[in-house]
C-alpha positions, 0 to 999 in steps of 0.5 A: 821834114821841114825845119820847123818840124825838127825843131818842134820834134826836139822841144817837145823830147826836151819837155820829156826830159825835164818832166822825167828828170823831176820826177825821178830826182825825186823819187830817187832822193826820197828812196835814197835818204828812208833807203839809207841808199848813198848810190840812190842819192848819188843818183838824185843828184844826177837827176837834179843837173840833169833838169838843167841841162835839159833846159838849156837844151831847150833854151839852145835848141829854141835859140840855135833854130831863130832865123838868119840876122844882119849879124848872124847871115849864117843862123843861129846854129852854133848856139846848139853845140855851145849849150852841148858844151855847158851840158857836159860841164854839168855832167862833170860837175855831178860826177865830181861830187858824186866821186868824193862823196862816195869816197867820203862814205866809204871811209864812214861806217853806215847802215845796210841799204833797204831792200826795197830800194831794189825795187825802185832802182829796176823801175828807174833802170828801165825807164832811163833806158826808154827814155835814152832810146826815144830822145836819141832817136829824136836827135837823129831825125832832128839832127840835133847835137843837144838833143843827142848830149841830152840822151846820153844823159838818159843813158848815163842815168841808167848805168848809175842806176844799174851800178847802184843796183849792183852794189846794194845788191851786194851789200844785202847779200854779203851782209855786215863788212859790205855797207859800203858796196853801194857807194863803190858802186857809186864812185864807179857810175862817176867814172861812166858819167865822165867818159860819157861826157868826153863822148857827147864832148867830142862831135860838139866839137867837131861841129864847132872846128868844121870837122869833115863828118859827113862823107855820106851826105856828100855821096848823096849831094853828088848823086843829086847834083848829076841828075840836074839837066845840064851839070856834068860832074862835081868837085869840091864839096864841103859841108859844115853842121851849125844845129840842126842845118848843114851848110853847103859849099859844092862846085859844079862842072858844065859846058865850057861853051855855055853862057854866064847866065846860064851857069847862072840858072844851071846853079839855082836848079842844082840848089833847088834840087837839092833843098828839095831832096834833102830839106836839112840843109842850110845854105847852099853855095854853088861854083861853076867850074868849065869842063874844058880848062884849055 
């Protein structure tokens, strides 16, 4: 698949995310506020970081994919895992608020949720869900690393509304003494957003560091390289993500005896057979190396 083609893939999952979003802040705030809900409205607020960060994605996503410059001869690429940074940031800025007001609820005497809330919370659970699945599945395709913070965040949405789910439940059970069920269930969906945004965290950063990642693309890149006409054997391959490309340093063995020029020509077929055989990458530096070093 073209880049072109990723690149409209994951615009149009992130116009998914945002509509989503809006709706269900929303829906979820309404609910929470007549539903007398704090783990709905604790929801809410998620939702409503969530229409941010999914616009940055959308502005990452559309900036990290402009083409190479005079001062960017590499792309723009980078771009993507520097939005994914600021998401997370948002993550835990809504985990943070949502943490103290539930604490600031719990230590307040409030009224039983509404059990209609229930209701909403299992259509919201399972919509997050499928939108968590088709978003991550874009991200893969695309090799999107925004794209994939913008999914967990899909996910994260759905454990905050199971976590909500299971303290009104609770609190509609057990009845007087348990008012504040949901609102632990709400300080415990602050803590899951939190690990979630170390893992979307992490591989962002590797990406930013040239973390070594990629051991199974650098099989497939040795397999091709040894079916071009004339290449002997591979050494040294290096590979490192900037958004949706991946960046290729491979040295390729030949023929002590053959000419400059053709090591010339036997570089440009290996490159060519492998932009054909794998359209995701990004630039691709070939080394010839002899095979007789004596």
């Amino acid at each position: 698949m073209t880049n072109t083609a990723n690149v409209e893939k994951a615009v149009k999952a992130t116009y998914f995310s945002l509509i989503g979003n809006a709706l269900l802040a929303l829906i979820k705030g309404t609910a929470g506020i007549f539903g007398n809900s704090y783990a709905l409205i604790a929801d809410a607020i998620e939702s409503t970081t969530d229409i941010f960060s999914s616009f940055l994605v959308l502005i990452g996503i559309k900036y990290s994919n402009k083409p190479a410059d005079y001062n960017h001869p590499y792309g723009h690429g980078r771009a993507e895992a520097l939005i994914t940074f600021i998401v997370v940031g948002f993550l835990i800025t809504s985990a943070t608020i949502i943490a103290y007001e539930s604490i600031v609820n719990i230590q307040t005497p409030h009224s039983l949720p509404e059990s209609w809330t229930l209701f909403i919370l299992g259509g919201i659970i399972i919509w997050k869900e499928i939108s968590f699945r088709l978003v991550m599945r874009k991200s893969r395709e695309t090799n999107s690393s925004a794209l994939k913070a913008d999914a967990w965040h899909h996910r994260s949405d759905a454990i905050t509304s199971v976590a909500a789910f299971t303290g009104i439940s609770i609190a509609l059970y057990f009845g007087k003494g348990y008012e504040s069920a949901d609102d632990w269930a709400a300080l415990f969906a602050s803590g899951f957003i939190l690990y979630n945004s170390y893992l979307i965290f992490r591989p962002a950063l590797g990406e930013i560091m040239d973390e070594h990642l990629y051991d199974d693309m650098v099989n497939d890149i040795r397999k091709i390289a040894v079916t071009v006409n004339g290449i002997l054997d591979t050494e040294k391959c290096f590979i490192r993500k900037a958004g949706m490309r991946y960046h290729v340093e491979l040295h390729a063995v030949v023929d002590a005896n053959i000419s400059v020029k053709a090591g010339h020509i036997l570089a440009h077929e290996l490159e060519d057979a492998l932009r054909l055989r794998l359209p995701e990458l990004g630039h691709v530096l070939v080394h010839i190396e002899p095979n007789d070093y004596s």
